[in-house]
N, C-alpha and C positions, 0 to 999 in steps of 0.2 A: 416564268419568273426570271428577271434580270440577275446575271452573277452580275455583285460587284467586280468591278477593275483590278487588277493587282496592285495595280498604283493607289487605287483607293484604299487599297486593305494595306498597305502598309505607311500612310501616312498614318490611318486610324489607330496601327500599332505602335509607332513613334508618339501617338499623342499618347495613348493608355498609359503606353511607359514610361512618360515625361511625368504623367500627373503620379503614377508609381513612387519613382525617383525622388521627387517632389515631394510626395506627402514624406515619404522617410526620410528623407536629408534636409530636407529644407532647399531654399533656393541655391543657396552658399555653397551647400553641401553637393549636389549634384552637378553634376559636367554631361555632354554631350555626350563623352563617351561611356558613360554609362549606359543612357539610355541607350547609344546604337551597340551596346553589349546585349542589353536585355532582349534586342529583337535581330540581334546578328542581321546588321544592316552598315554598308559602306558609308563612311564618313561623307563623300561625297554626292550620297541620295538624299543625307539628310538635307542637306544646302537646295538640292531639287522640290524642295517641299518647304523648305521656311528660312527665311532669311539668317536667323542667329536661334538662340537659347532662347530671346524674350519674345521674338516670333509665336 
């Protein structure tokens, strides 16, 4: 069995916690740094994995 990537498993955590964030705040309401709060992830990993917020 393949372990996923570490890189893999934490983009896949940025995405959960984006659609998390997301569903409760709404668009407006959510910032980046919440989500990289919710997966305690450096501001600048997230940019390693998605251009912006609408990414």
């Amino acid at each position: 069995m393949n372990r996923p990537r570490r890189s893999e498993q934490t983009r896949e955590a940025l995405i959960e916690a984006g659609i998390e964030q997301l569903s409760r705040h709404g668009y407006h309401g959510t910032g980046i740094k919440q989500i990289l709060d919710e997966v305690s992830v450096p501001k600048g990993s997230f940019y390693n994995f998605f251009a912006s917020k609408e990414a």
